[in-house]
RODO-2510 file (C-alpha; in nm, 4 decimals, decimal comma):
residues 361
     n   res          X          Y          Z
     1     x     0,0000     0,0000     0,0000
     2     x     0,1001     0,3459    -0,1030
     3     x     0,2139     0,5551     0,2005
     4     x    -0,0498     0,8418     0,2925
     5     x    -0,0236     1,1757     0,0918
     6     x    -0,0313     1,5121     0,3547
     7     x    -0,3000     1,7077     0,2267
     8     x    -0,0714     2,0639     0,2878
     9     x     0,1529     1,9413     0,0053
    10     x    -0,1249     1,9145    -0,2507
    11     x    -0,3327     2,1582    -0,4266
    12     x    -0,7277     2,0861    -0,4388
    13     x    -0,6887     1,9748    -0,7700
    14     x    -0,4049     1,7282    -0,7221
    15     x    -0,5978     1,6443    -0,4338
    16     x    -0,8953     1,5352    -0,6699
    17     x    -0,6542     1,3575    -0,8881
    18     x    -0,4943     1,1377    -0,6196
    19     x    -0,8920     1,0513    -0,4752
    20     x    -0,9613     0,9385    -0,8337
    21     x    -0,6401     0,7579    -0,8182
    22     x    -0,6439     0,6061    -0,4966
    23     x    -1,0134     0,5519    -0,3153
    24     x    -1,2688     0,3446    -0,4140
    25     x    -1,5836     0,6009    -0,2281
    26     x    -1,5994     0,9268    -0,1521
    27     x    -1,4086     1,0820    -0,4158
    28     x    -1,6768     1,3665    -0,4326
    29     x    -1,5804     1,5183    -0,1451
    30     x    -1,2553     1,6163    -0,1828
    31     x    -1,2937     1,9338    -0,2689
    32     x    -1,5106     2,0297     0,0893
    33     x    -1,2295     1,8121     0,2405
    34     x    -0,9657     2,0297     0,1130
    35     x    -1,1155     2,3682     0,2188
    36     x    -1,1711     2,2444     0,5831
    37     x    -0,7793     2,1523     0,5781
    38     x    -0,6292     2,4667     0,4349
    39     x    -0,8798     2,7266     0,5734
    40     x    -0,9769     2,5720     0,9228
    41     x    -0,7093     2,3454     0,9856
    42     x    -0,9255     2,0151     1,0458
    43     x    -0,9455     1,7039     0,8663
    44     x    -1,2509     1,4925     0,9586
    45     x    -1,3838     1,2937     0,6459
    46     x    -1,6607     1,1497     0,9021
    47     x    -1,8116     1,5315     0,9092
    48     x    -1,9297     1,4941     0,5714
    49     x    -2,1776     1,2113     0,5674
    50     x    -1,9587     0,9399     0,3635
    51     x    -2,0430     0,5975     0,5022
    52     x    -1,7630     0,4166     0,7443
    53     x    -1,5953     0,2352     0,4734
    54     x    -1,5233     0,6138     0,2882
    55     x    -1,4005     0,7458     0,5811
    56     x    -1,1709     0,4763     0,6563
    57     x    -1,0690     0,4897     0,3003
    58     x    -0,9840     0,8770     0,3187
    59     x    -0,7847     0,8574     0,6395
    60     x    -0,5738     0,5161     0,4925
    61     x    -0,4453     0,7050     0,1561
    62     x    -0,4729     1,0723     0,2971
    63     x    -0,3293     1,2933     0,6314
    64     x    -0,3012     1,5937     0,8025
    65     x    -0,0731     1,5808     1,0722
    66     x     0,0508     1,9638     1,2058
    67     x     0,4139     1,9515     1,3323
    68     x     0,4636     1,9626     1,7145
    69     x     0,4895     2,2482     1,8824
    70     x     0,8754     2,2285     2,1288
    71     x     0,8065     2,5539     2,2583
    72     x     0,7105     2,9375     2,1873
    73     x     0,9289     3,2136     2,3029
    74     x     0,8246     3,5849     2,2613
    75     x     0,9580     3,9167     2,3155
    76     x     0,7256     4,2727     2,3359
    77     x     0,8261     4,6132     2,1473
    78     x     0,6347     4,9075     2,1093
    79     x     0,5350     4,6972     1,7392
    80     x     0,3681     4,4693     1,9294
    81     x     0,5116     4,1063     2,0057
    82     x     0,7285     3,9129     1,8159
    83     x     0,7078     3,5201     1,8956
    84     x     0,9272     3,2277     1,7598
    85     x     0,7567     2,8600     1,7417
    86     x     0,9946     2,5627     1,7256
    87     x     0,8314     2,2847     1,5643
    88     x     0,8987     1,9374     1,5657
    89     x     0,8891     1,7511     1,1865
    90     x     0,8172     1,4055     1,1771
    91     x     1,1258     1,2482     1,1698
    92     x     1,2416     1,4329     1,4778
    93     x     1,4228     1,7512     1,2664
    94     x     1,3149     2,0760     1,3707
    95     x     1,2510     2,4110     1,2223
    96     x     1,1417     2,7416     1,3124
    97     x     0,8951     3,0149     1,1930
    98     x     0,8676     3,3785     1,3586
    99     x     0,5569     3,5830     1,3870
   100     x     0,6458     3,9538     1,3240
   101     x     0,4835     4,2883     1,4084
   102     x     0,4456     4,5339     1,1337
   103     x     0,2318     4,7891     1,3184
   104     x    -0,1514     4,9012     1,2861
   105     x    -0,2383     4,5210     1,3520
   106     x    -0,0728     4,4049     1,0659
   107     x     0,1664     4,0868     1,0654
   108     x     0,4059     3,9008     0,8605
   109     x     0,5311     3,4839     0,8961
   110     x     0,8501     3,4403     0,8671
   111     x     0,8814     3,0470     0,7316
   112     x     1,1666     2,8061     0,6965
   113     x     1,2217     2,6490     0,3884
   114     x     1,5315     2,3690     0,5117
   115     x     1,5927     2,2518     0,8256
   116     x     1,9741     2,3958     0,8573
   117     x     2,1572     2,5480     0,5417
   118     x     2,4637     2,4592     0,3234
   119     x     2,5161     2,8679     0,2390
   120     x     2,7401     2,9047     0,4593
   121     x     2,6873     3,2763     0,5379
   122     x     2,9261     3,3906     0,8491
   123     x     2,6724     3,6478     0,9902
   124     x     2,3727     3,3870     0,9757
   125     x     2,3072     3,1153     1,2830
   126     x     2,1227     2,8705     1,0410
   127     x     2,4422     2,8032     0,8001
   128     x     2,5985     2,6870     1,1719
   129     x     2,3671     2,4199     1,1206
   130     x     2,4674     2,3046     0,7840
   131     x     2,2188     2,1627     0,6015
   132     x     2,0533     1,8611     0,7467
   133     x     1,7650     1,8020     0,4493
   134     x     1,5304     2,0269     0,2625
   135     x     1,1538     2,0949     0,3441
   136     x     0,8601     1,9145     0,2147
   137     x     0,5843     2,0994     0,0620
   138     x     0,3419     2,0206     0,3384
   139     x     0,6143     2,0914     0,5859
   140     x     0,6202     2,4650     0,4481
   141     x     0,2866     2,4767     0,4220
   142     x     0,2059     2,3383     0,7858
   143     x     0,3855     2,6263     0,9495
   144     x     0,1923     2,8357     0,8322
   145     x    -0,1080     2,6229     0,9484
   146     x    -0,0001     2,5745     1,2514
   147     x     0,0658     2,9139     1,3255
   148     x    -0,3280     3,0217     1,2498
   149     x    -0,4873     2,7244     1,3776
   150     x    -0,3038     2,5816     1,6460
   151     x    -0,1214     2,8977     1,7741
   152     x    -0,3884     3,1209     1,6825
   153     x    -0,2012     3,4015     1,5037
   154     x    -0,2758     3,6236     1,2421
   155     x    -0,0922     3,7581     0,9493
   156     x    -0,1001     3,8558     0,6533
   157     x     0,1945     3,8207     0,4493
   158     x     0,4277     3,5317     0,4313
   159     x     0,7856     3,5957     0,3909
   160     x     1,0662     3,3208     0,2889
   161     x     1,3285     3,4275     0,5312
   162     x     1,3469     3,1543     0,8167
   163     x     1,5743     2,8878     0,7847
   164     x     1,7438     2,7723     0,4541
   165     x     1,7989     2,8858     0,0917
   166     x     1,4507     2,8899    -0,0072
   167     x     1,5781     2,8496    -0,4407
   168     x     1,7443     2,5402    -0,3277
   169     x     1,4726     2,3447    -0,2437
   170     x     1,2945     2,2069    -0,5292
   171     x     0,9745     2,1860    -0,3258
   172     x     0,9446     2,5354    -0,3135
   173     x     0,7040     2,6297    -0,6708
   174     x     0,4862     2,2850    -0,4893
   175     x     0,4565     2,5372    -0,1805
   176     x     0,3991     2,8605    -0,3387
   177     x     0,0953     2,6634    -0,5596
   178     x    -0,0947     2,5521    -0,2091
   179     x     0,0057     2,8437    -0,0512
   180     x    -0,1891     3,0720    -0,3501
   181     x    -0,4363     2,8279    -0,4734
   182     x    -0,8071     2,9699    -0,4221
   183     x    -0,9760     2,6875    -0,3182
   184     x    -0,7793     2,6699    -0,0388
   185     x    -0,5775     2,9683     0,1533
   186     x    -0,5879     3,1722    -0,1099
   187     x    -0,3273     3,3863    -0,0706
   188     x    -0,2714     3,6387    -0,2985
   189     x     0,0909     3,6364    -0,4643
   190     x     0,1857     4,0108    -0,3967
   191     x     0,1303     3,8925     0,0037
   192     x     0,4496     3,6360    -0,0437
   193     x     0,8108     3,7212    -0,0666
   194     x     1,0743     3,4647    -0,1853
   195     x     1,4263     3,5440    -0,0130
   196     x     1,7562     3,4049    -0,1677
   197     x     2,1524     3,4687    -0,1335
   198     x     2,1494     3,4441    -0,5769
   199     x     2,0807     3,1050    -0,6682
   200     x     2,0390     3,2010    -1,0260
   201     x     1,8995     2,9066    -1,1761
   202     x     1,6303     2,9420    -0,9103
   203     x     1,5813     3,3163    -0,9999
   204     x     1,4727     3,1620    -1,3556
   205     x     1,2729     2,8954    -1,2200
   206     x     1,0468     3,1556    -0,9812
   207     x     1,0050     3,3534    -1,2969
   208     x     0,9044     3,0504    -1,5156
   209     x     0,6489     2,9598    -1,2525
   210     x     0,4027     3,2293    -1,4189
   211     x     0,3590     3,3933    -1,0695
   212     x     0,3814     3,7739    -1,1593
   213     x     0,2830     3,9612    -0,8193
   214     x     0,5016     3,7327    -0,6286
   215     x     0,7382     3,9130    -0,4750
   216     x     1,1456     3,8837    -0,4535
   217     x     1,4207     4,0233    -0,2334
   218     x     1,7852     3,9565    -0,2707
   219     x     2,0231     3,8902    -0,0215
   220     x     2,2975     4,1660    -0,1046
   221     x     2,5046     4,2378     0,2374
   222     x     2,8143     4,3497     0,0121
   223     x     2,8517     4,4561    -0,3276
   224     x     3,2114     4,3927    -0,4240
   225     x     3,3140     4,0878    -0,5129
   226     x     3,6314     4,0120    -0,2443
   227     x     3,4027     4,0882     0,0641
   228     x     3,0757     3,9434    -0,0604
   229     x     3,2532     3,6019    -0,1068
   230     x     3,4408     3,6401     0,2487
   231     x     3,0617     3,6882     0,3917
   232     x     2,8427     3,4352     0,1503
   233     x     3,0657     3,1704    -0,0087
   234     x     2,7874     3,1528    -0,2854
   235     x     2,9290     3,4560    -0,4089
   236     x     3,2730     3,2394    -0,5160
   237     x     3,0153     3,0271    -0,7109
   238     x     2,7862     3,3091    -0,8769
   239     x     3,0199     3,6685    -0,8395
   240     x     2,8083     3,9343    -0,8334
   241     x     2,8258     4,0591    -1,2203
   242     x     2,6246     3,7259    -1,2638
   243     x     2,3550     3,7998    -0,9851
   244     x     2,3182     4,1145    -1,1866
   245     x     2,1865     3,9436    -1,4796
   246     x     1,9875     3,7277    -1,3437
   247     x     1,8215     4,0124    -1,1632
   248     x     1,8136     4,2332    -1,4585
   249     x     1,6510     3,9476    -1,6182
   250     x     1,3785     3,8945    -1,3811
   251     x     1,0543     4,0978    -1,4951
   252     x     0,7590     3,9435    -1,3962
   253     x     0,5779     4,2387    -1,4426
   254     x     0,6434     4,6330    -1,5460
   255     x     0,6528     4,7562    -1,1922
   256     x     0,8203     4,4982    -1,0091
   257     x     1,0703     4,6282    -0,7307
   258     x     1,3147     4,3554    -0,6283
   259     x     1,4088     4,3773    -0,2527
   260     x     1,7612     4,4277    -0,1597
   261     x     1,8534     4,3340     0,1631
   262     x     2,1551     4,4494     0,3710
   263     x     2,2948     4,3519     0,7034
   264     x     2,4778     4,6370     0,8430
   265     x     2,7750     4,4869     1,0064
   266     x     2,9953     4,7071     1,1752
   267     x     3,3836     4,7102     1,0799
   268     x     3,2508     4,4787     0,7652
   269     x     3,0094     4,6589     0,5009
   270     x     2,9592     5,0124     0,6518
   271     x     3,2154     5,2374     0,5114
   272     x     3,1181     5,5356     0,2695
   273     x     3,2850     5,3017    -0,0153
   274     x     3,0400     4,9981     0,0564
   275     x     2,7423     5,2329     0,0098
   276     x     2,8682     5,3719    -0,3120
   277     x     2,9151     4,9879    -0,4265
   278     x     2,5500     4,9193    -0,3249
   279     x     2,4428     5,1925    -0,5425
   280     x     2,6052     5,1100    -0,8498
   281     x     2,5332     4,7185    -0,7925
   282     x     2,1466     4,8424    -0,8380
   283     x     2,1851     5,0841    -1,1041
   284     x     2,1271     4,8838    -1,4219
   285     x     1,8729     4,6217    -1,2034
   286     x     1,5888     4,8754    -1,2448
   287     x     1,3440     4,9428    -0,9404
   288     x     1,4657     4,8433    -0,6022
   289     x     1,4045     4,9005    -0,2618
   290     x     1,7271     4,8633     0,0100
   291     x     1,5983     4,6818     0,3093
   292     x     1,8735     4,7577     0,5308
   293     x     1,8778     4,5324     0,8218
   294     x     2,0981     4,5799     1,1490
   295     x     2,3562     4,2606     1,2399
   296     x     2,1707     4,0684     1,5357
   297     x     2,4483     3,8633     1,6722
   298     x     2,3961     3,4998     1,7286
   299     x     2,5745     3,2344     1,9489
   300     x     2,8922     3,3258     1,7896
   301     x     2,9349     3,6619     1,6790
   302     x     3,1715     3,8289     1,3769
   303     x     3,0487     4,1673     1,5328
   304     x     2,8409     4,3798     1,7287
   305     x     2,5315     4,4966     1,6532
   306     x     2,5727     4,8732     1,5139
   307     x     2,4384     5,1741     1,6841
   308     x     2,1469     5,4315     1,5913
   309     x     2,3870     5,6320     1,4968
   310     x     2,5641     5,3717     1,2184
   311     x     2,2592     5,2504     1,0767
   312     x     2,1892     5,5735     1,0383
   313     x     2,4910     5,7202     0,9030
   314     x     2,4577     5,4478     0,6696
   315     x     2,0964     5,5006     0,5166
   316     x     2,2177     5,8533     0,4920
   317     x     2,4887     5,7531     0,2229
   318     x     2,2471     5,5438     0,0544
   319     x     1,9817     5,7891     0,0317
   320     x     2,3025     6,0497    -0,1118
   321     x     2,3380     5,8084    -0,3790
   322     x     1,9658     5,8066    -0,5138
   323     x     1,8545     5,4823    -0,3491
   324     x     1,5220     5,4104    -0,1739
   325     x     1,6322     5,2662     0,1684
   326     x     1,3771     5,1139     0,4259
   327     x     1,5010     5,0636     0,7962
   328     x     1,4281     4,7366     0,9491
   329     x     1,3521     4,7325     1,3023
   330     x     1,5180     4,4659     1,5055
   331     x     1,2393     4,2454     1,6689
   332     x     1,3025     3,9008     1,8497
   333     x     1,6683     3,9604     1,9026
   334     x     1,6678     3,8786     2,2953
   335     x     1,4574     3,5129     2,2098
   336     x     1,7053     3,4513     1,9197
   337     x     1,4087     3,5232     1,6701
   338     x     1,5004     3,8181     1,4595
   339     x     1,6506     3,7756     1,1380
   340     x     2,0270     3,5731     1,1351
   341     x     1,9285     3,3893     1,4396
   342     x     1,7389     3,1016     1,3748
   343     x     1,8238     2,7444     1,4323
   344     x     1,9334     2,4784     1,6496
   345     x     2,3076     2,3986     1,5970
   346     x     2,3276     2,1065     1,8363
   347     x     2,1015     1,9317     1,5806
   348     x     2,4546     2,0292     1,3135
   349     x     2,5647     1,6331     1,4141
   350     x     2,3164     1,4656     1,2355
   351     x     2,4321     1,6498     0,9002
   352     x     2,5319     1,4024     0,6649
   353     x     2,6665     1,6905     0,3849
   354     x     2,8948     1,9206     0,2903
   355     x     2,7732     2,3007     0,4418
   356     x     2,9297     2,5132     0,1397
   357     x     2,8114     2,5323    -0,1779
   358     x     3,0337     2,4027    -0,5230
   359     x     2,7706     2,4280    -0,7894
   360     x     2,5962     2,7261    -0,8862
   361     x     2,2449     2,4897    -0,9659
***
């Protein structure tokens, strides 16, 4: 007998298919069934009058376990609270996603994509990890299901920043289908952003997907090409004249603005020069908007975290240069939440892999 299917990792019409495929009664259903999943968290075949022998059928090919919640920690700013659930997978791996506070009662998930990360990034806690496996599809999707049903809370936006490279997992365009698909959660694409440190052939994949209000943001953090490599080793794979390509060749629509993040690390990236190398890094790109985001150290730092007075200085020189430059506010950093912090390095013993990337796929 097959093994069962999770019901997060499917669309409602792959959902259909597979109950055409698989059960002998109660195929009809599947749509009601997959509605009650995805909006309401619930899976109960028996509240749908099918007889006994449907119901057993659905629960044999079909589930919809949630991960485990290990523990919540949260931490309150005048934003409102930022909380961080750890969540048990099924084969014991964890991963983490992080509720954020974007003011006037709006929120944003944060979501994992791996469990650890082979990128390798020196001012990042997850890449401590290494990479222990990629995500399923249902395993993105039940964080975010867990989160509204089981933690009860709200959000609106979904952002692919947690844990892991989110254009190296290949389950990714299955995730960003459930997440988006109407009969369903119904997300609208403009209310997702996809995160990566320039995994081109990814970049052309995400396009290629047909999703044209999705949104991206790049992982910048240094734009010459001896000091980007130092910080991301993917940058000794895909140098950063590369990354511009790909970016200028990502259009999915006429006024796209591709996010460009930047961890301000003091003593690394925020010198006058490193500003003026941001600038002309985005020049030919087209629309962008700098998302620069202050260093939160983890369990072993490279540096401190910089001042008011850096960050700043630094959005100052940006701004001289003609860029658009948004300040992230630090939330979670004293629950190891906010952004660089996530993951559980004691679990880096059970990687099997090499952390640092050699291919540019």
């Amino acid at each position: 007998m097959n093994a069962p299917i999770h019901i997060a990792g499917l669309t409602c019409q792959e959902l259909q298919q597979h109950a055409t495929e698989r059960l002998t009664h109660g195929r009809g259903v599947a749509p009601r069934l997959y509605k009650d999943a995805l909006r309401y968290g619930r899976f109960e075949p028996e509240r749908h009058g099918l007889a006994e022998r449907a119901v057993v059928d659905w629960r044999t090919h079909f589930a919809f376990e949630l991960p485990e919640i290990v523990r919540v920690v949260s931490e309150e700013s005048e934003t409102g609270t930022t909380a961080k659930a750890v969540l048990k997978l099924a084969d014991g791996l964890e991963c983490e996603c992080v509720l954020l506070p974007m003011g006037r009662d709006r929120a944003t998930l944060c979501v994992s994509s791996q469990v650890g990360c082979k990128m390798g990034c020196r001012f990042c806690e997850t890449a401590r990890m290494g990479l222990l496996r990629s995500m399923s599809a249902s395993e993105i999707v039940s964080q975010l299901l867990t989160a509204r049903h089981v933690l009860g809370w709200e959000f609106r936006n979904v952002v692919f920043m947690g844990m892991g490279e989110a254009l190296d997992n290949p389950q990714l365009p299955a995730a960003l289908r459930v997440l988006t698909d109407g009969s369903g959660l119904g997300m609208s694409q403009e209310r997702i952003t996809v995160c990566t440190v320039g995994r081109i052939e990814g970049i052309a994949t995400l396009q290629g997907l047909g999703m044209k209000r999705l949104n991206l943001s790049i992982s910048l953090n240094a734009a010459n090409d001896a000091l980007r490599s130092e910080l991301m080793p993917i940058n000794r794979v895909v140098p950063l004249a590369e990354l511009s390509l790909a970016l200028q060749r990502y259009r999915p629509r006429a006024n796209f603005v591709l996010g460009v993040n930047y961890c301000l690390m003091p003593g690394k990236n925020d010198a006058a020069e490193h500003a003026r190398e941001v600038a002309e890094f985005c020049k030919p790109i087209g629309r962008v908007m700098v998302n620069v985001i202050p260093y939160n150290p983890g369990s072993v730092p490279i540096t401190r975290a910089p001042t008011e007075d850096e960050i700043d200085t630094f959005i100052g020189r940006l701004r001289d240069h003609g860029l658009p430059v948004r300040r992230r506010i630090t939330k979670g950093r004293s629950v190891m939440a906010a952004c660089g912090q996530l993951g559980n390095v004691e679990l880096r013993s059970l990687r099997k892999k090499p952390s640092l990337p050699t291919t540019p796929a």
